[in-house]
C-alpha positions in Angstrom: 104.6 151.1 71.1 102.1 152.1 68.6 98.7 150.0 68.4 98.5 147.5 66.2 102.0 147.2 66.2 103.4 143.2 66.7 105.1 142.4 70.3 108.8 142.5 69.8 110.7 138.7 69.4 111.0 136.9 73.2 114.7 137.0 73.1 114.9 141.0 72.8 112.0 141.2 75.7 114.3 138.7 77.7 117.4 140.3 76.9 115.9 143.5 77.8 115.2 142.4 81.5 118.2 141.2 81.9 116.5 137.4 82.1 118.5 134.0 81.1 117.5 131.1 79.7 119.0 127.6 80.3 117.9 124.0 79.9 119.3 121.4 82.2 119.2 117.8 80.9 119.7 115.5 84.3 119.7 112.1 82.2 123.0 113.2 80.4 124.4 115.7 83.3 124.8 118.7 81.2 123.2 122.5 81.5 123.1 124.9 78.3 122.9 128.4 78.9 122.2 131.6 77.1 124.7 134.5 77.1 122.8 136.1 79.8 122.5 133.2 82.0 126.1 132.2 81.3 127.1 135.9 82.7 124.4 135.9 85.6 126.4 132.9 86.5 129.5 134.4 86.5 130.9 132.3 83.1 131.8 134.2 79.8 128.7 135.7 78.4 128.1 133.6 75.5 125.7 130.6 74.7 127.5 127.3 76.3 127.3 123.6 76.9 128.2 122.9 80.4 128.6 119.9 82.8 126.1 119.7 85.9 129.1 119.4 88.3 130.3 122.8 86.9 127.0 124.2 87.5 126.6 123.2 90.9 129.9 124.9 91.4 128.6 128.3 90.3 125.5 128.0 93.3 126.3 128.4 97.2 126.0 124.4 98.3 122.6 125.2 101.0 121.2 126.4 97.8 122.0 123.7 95.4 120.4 121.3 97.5 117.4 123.1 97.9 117.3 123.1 94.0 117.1 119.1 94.2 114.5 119.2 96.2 112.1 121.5 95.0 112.8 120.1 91.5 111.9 116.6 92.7 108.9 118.4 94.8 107.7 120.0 91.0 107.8 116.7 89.4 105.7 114.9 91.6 103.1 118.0 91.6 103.7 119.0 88.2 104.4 122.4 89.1 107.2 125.1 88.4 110.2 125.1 90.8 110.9 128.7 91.7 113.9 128.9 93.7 116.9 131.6 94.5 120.3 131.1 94.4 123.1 132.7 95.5 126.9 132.4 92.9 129.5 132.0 93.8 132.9 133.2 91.9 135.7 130.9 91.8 137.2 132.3 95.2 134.0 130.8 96.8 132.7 134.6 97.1 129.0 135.4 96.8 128.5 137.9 93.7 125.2 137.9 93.4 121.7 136.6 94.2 119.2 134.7 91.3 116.3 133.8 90.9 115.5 130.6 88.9 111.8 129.3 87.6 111.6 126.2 85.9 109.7 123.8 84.0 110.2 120.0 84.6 109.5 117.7 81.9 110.1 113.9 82.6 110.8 111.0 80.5 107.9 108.4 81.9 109.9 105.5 81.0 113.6 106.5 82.6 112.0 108.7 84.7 114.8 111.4 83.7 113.5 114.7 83.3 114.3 118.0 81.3 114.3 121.7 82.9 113.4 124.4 81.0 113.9 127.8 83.1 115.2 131.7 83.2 117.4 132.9 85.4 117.1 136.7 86.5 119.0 138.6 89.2 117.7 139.6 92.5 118.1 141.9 95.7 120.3 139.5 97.7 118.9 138.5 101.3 120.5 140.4 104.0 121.2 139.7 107.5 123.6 137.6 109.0 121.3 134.7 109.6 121.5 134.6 105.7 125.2 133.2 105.4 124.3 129.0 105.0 120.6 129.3 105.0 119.0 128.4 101.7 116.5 131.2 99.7 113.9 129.4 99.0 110.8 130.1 100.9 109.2 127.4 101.6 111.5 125.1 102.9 109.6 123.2 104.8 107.7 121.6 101.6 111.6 121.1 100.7 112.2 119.2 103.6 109.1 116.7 103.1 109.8 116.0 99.9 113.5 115.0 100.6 112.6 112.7 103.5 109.8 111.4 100.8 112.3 110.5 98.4 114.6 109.2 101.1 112.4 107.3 102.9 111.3 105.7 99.5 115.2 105.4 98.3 115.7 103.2 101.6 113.2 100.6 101.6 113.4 99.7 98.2 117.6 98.5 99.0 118.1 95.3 98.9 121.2 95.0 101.1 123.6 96.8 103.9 125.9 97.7 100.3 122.5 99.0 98.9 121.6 100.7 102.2 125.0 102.8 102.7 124.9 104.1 98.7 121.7 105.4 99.3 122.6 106.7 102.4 126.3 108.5 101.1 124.1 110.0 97.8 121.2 112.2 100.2 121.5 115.6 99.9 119.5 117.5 102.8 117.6 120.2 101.9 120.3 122.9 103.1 122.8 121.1 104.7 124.5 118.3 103.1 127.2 116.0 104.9 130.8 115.9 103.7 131.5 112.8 105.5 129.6 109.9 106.2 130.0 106.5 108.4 127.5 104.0 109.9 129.3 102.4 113.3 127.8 98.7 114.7 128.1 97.3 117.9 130.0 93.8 118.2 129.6 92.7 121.8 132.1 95.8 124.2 133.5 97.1 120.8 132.3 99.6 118.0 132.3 98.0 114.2 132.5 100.2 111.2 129.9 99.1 109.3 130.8 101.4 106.6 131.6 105.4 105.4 131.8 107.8 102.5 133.8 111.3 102.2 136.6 109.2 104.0 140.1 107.4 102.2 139.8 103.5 102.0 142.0 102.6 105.6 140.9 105.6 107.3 138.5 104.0 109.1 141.2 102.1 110.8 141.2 103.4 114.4 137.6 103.5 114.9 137.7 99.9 113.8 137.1 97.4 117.0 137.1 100.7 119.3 135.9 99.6 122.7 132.4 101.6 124.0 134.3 103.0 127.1 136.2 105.2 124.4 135.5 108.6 124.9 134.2 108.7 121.2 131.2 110.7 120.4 129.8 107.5 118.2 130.7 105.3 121.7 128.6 107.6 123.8 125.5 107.5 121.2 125.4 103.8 121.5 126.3 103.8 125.5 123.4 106.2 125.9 120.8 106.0 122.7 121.5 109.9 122.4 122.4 112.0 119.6 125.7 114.2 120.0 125.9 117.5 118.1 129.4 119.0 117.6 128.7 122.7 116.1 132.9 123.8 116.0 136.5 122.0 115.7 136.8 123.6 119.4 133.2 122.0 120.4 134.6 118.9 119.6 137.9 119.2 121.3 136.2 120.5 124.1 133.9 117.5 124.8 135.9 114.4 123.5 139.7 115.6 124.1 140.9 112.0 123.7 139.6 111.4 120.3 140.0 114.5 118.8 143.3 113.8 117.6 141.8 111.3 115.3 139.2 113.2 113.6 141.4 116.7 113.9 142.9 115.5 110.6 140.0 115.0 108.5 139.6 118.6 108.1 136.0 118.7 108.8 133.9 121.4 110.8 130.9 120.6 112.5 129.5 116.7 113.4 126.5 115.1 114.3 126.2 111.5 115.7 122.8 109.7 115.9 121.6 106.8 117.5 120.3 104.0 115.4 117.5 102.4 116.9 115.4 99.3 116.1 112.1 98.8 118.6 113.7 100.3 121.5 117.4 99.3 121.4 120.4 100.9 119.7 122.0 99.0 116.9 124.6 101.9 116.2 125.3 105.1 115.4 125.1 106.9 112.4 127.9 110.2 111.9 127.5 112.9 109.4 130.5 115.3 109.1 130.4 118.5 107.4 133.3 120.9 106.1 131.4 124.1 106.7 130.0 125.2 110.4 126.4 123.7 111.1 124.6 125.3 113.9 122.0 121.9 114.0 119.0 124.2 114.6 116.0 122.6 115.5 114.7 121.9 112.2 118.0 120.6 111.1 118.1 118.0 114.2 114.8 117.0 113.2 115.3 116.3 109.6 118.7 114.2 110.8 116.7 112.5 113.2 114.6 111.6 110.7 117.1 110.3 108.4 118.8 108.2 111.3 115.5 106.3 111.9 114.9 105.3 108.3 118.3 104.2 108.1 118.7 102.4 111.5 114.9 100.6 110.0 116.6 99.9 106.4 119.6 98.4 107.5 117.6 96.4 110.3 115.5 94.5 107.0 118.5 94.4 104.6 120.7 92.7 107.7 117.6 90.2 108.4 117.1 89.4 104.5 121.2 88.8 104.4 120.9 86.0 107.2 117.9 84.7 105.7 119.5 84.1 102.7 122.7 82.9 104.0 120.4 80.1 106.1 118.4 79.2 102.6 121.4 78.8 100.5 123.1 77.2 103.7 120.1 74.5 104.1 120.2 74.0 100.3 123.7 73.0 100.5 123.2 70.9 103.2 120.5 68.8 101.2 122.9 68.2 97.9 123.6 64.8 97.6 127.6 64.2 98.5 
């Protein structure tokens, strides 16, 4: 370039790096994408409108919940999220690695935001370690902000129906649960208190299921310690005479935590994922975590229920006949 020549337009400068742009509107669940992007995402490269489930589709799943996260982590620091990605072809086959930075702009009455950001290809990570990981670097930031915003979630419901949505719509940062289910404790027998990922009647056999079953939720409550189930054989291995009931579910690693209020376990709490889960240290802490806030949640929204029963059961009382 010559001096005194003008800067050529943006869109050939970011069409000569090979850089897309996209904007991702979370209030009405849709993503529009450049031609570039559209083809760094493996779509027909041409300008489209998409839906935000059939972008999350395109990104490996650790990675798309690391995107949550440091999103929510950029709002509340008004910062850019900078994250990597891996996509994924329709097959489920990684085809290439991404780099995303982004620009959050949010409403301040619905709280909704806006993302402006460009998407460029990258070296992929190597290694077999790399497999389920997320990219992102600094993922323990990621972490805090989820347990922030979960923590936050949980004691503002109301109710045990409040607690359990909140508890089914959490997406770890990395690892996110297929299958869900909060157990009770009725006298010698297991409740189901309730459970997501699962058919409506599924929950049937694990219904009234004494604590002497050799059940990996039974032995949380029996013993106030979590069980971690890596592999379908793990599981067989260790509970032979339940695995016939979750064999057909179809799921591939579980994890089973105590709930605990001041000392004593109120239940257990199961999260059940489709892809292998190797619970690594960080990942038992951050379900650990989770499990206390819940166990502490559904403690208050289980005390406000009986209060409220007693009121409007006092009221009754006092109506003249």
């Amino acid at each position: 370039m010559r001096t005194g020549e003008p800067l050529p337009a943006v869109g050939d400068v970011l069409a000569a790096l090979a850089t897309g742009v996209w904007r991702w509107d979370n209030a009405h669940g849709q993503v529009t994408i450049d031609a570039e992007a559209a083809r760094l995402l493996g779509l027909p490269a041409e300008r489209a409108t998409v839906t935000e489930v059939a972008m999350r589709s395109r990104f490996h799943p650790a990675d798309w919940n690391e995107v949550v996260s440091v999103v929510q982590l950029a709002i509340a620091e008004d910062t850019l999220a900078e994250v990597r990605l891996r996509i994924m072809d329709e097959h489920g086959r990684v085809i290439r690695t991404v780099r995303s930075r982004s620009k959050p702009t949010v409403d301040p009455e619905t709280r909704e935001f806006v993302l402006f950001g460009t998407l460029q290809e990258v070296t992929a990570t190597s290694g077999a370690t790399a497999a389920r990981t997320p990219l992102t670097g600094d993922s323990r930031r990621s972490r805090e902000a989820f347990l922030l915003d979960a923590g936050r979630a949980l004691a503002e419901a109301r109710s045990t129906a409040e607690v359990l949505r909140v508890a089914a719509g959490l997406s770890m940062p990395g690892f996110t649960p297929d299958g869900l289910a909060v157990f009770g404790v009725d006298g010698d027998r297991l409740t189901v208190v309730g459970h997501h990922g699962q058919k409506p009647g599924d929950e049937g056999p694990f219904t009234h299921m004494s604590l002497a079953t050799d059940y990996p939720a039974a032995e949380v409550v029996r013993t106030g310690r979590a069980v971690y189930l890596s592999s379908p054989k793990d599981y067989k291995e260790r509970y032979p005479v339940s695995w016939p009931l979750a064999e057909h579910f179809g799921r591939e690693s579980w994890a089973f935590l105590p709930l605990t209020v001041a000392g004593r376990t109120m239940g257990a709490w199961m999260a059940a994922f489709t892809y292998p889960v190797s619970f690594t240290p960080d990942e038992r802490s951050v379900l650990t975590t989770v499990a206390r806030m819940l166990a502490q949640a559904l403690s208050r929204a289980v005390a406000a229920e009986t209060e409220r029963e007693l009121t409007d059961g006092l009221q009754r009382s006092m109506m003249p006949t």
